[in-house]
KEVOTOR-547886 format. One record per residue (C-alpha): residue in three letters; y, z, x. Coordinates in pm, 1 decimal, padded with zeros to 6 digits. Layout:
<recs>
<rec><resn>ALA</resn><north>Y</north><up>Z</up><east>X</east></rec>
...
</recs>
This chain:
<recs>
<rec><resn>UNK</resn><north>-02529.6</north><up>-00697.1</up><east>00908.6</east></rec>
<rec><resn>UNK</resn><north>-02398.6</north><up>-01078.5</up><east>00945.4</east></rec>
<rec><resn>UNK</resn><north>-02033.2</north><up>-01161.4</up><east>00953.8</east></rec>
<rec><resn>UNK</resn><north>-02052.6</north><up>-01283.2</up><east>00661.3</east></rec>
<rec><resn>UNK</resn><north>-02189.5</north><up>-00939.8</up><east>00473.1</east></rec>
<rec><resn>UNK</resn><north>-01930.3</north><up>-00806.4</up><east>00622.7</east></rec>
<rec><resn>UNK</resn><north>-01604.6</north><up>-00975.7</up><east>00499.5</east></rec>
<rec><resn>UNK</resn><north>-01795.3</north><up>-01007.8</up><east>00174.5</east></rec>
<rec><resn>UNK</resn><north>-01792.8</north><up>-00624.3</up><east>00187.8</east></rec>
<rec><resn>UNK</resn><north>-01464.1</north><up>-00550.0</up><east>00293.6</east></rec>
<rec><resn>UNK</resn><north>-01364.1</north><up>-00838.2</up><east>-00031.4</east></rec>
<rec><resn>UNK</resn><north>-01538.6</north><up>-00579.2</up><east>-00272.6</east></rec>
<rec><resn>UNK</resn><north>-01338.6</north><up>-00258.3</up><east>-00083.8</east></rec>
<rec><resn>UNK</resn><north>-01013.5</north><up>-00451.9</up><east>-00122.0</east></rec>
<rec><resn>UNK</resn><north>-01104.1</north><up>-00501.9</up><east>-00486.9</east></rec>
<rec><resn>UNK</resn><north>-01117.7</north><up>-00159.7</up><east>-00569.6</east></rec>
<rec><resn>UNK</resn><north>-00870.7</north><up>00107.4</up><east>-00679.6</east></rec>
<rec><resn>UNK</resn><north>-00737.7</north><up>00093.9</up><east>-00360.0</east></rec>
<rec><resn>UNK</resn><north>-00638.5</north><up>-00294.8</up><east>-00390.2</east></rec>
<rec><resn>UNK</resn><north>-00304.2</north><up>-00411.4</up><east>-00203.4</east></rec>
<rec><resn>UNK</resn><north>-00081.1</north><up>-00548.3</up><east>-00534.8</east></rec>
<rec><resn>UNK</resn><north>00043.3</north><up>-00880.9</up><east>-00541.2</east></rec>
<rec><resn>UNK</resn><north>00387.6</north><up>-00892.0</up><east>-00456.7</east></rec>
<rec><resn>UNK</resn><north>00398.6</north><up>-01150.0</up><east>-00724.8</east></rec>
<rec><resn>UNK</resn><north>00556.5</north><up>-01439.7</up><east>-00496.8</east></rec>
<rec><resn>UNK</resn><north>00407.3</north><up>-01751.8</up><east>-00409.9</east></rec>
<rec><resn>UNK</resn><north>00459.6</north><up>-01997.3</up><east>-00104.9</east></rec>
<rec><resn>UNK</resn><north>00365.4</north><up>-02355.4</up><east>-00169.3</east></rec>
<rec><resn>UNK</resn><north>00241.7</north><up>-02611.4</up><east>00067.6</east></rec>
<rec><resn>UNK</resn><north>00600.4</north><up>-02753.2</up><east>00131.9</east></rec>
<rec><resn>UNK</resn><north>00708.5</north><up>-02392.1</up><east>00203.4</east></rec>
<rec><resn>UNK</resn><north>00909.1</north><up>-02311.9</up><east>-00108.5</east></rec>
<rec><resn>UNK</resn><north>00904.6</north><up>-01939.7</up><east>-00173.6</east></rec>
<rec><resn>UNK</resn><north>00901.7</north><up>-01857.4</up><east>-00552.8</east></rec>
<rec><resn>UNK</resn><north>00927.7</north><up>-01538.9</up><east>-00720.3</east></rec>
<rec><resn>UNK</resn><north>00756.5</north><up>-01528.2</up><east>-01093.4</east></rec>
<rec><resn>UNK</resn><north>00797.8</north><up>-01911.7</up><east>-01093.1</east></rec>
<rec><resn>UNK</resn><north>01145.8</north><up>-01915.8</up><east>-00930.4</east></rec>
<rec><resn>UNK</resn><north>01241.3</north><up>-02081.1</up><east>-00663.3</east></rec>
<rec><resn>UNK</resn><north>01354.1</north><up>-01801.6</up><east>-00365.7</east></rec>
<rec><resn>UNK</resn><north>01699.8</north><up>-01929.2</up><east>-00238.6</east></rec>
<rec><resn>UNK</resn><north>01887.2</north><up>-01664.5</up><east>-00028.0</east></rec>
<rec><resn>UNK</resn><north>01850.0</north><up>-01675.4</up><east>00263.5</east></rec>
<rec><resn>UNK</resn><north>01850.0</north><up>-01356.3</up><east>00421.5</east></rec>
<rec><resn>UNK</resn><north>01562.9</north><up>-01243.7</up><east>00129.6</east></rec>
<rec><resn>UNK</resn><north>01363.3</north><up>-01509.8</up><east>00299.1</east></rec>
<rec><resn>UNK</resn><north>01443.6</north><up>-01397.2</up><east>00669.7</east></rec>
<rec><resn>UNK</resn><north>01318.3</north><up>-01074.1</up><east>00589.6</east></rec>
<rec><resn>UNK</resn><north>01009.8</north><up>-01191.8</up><east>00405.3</east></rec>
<rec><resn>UNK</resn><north>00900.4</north><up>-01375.1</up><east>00733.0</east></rec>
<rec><resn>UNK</resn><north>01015.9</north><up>-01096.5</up><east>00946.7</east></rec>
<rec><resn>UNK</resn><north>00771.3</north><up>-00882.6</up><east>00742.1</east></rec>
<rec><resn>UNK</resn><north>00445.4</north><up>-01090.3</up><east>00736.9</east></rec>
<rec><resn>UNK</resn><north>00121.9</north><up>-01030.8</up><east>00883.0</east></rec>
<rec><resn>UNK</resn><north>-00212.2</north><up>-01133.2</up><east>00797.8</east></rec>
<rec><resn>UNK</resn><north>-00487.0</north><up>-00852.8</up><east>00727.7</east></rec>
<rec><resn>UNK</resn><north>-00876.2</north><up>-00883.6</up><east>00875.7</east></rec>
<rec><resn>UNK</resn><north>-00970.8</north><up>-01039.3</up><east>00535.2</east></rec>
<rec><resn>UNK</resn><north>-00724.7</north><up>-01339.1</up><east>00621.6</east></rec>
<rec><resn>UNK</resn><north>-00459.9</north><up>-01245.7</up><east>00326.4</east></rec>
<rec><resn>UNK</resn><north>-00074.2</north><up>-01283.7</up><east>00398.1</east></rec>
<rec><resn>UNK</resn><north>00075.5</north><up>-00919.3</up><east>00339.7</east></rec>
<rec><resn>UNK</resn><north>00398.1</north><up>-00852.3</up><east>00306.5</east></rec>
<rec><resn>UNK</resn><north>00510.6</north><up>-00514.9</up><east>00445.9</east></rec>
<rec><resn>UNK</resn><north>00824.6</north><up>-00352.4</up><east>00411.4</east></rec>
<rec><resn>UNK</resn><north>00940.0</north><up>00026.1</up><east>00524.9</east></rec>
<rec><resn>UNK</resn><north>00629.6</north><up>00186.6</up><east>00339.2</east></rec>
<rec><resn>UNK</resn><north>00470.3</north><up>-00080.0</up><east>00077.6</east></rec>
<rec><resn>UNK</resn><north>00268.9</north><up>-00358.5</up><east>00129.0</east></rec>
<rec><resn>UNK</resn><north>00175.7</north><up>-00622.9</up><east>-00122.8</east></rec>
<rec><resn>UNK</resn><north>-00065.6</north><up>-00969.6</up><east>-00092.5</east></rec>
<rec><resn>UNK</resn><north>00131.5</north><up>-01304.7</up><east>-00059.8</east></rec>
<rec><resn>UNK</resn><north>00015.5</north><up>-01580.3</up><east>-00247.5</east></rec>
<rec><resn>UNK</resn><north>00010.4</north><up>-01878.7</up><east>-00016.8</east></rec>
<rec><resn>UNK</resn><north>-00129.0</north><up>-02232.3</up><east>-00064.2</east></rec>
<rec><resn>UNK</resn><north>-00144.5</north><up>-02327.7</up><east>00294.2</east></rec>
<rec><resn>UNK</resn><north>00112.0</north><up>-02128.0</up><east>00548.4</east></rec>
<rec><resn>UNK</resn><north>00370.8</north><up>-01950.4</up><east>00462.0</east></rec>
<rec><resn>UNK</resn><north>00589.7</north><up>-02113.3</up><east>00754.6</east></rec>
<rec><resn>UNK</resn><north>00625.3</north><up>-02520.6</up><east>00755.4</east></rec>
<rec><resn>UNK</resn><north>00797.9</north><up>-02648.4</up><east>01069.4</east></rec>
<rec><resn>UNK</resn><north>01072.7</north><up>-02861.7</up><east>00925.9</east></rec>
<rec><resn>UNK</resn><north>01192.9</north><up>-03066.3</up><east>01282.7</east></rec>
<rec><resn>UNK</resn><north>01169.2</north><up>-03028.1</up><east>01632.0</east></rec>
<rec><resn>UNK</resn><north>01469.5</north><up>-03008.9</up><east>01885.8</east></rec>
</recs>
């Protein structure tokens, strides 16, 4: 089986009844976290969003916290680097 048989399988498995839910936020490409179209401000919502993020062997941004895990929309990364010190 190729490599690519294989994610392609494991896209079909994560499409079934046991699909991860969205968690229904979105990160844009400037890094602006939005939740059902608006903008995520506080800040200590966002610290715990990254602090929970990982990225699953299909290459989807989860976000798990305590016992639930949902998919993170993301257009490019959830974390832009804003300056350097």
């Amino acid at each position: 089986m190729s490599t690519t048989d294989a994610v392609d399988n494991k896209l079909e498995n994560a499409q079934g009844e046991d699909a991860i839910p969205s968690c229904l936020i979105y990160v844009d490409k400037e890094g602006t976290w939005f939740h059902k179209g608006a903008p995520i401000i506080h800040r200590g919502f966002l610290l715990l969003f990254y602090q929970s993020i990982r990225m699953d062997e299909l290459g989807r941004y989860l976000i798990e916290f305590h016992d639930q895990t949902c998919v993170l929309q993301v257009e490019d990364t959830p974390f832009v680097i804003l300056r350097v010190s």
